[in-house]
N, C-alpha and C positions, 0 to 999 in steps of 0.2 A: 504494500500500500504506500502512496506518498500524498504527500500534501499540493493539493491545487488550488493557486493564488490567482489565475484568469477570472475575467472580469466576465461579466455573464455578454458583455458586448463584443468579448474577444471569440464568445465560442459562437456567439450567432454569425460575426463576419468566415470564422473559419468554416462554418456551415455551411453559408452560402455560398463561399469561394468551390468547397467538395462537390458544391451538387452543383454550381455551375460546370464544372470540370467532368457533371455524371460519374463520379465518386461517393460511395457509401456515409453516410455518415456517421466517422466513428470523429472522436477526440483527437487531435492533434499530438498531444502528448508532450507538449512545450513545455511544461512544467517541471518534466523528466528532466529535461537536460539543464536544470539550475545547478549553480553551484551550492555547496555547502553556505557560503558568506550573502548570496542572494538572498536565500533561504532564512537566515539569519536576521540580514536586513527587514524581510519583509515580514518576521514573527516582531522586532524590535517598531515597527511601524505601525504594529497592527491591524496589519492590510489580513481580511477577512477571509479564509481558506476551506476548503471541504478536503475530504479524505479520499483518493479514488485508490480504487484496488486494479493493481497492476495484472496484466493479464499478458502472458507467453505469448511473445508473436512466433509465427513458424510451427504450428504445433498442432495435434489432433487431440480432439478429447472425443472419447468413447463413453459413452453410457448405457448400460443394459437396463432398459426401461420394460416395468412389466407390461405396457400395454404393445408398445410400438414395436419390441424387440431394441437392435444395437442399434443406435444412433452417433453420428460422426459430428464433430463442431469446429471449423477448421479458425483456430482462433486471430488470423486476421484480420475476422468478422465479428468476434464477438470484440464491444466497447468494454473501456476500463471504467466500470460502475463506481457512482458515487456511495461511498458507506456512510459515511458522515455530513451532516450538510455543515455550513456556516457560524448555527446556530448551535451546534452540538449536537443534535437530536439525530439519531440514524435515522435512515431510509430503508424504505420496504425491502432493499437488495440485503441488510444486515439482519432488521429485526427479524423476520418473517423465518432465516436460520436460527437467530437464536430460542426465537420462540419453536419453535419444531424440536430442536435438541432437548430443550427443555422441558418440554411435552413427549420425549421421546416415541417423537412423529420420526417413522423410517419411511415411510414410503407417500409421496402426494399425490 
């Protein structure tokens, strides 16, 4: 997971730039390549962050689903979800696992 400090206007022009190009719309991932003192900077600022979970680019994910059978996810396509918003409060990508494990929910 890392922290992302994009401005909610930075993700809609990269958006728009993607899908004028007819490119998917995932996240740019700009965030990824700060440095540690950026980073720093921008916690000392107080410039306002969410959490996204980093997801393997290059990569297949497999799942044996009881209904579907094996399903393939080839992860260039899947977005790096927000877990955390701004506010602290997670998002339905966080809580909705923890509440399942907790409820020890195996199967949806």
């Amino acid at each position: 997971a890392y922290r992302w400090f994009c401005s909610s206007k930075h993700l809609e022009e990269m958006r728009e730039k993607r899908k004028a190009k007819g490119k998917i719309q995932l996240y740019d991932r700009n965030c990824l390549k700060l440095s540690e003192d950026q980073i720093h900077n921008f916690l000392e600022q107080k410039i306002p962050y969410t959490i996204r979970l980093k997801i393997d680019r290059n990569k297949t994910i497999e799942v044996d689903d009881i209904v579907k059978g094996k399903l393939k996810f080839n992860t260039n396509y899947v977005d790096d979800q927000v877990l955390l918003k701004s506010d602290g409060y997670p998002t339905y990508h966080l809580a909705s696992i923890v509440d399942d494990h907790e409820m020890n929910i195996s199967h949806v």
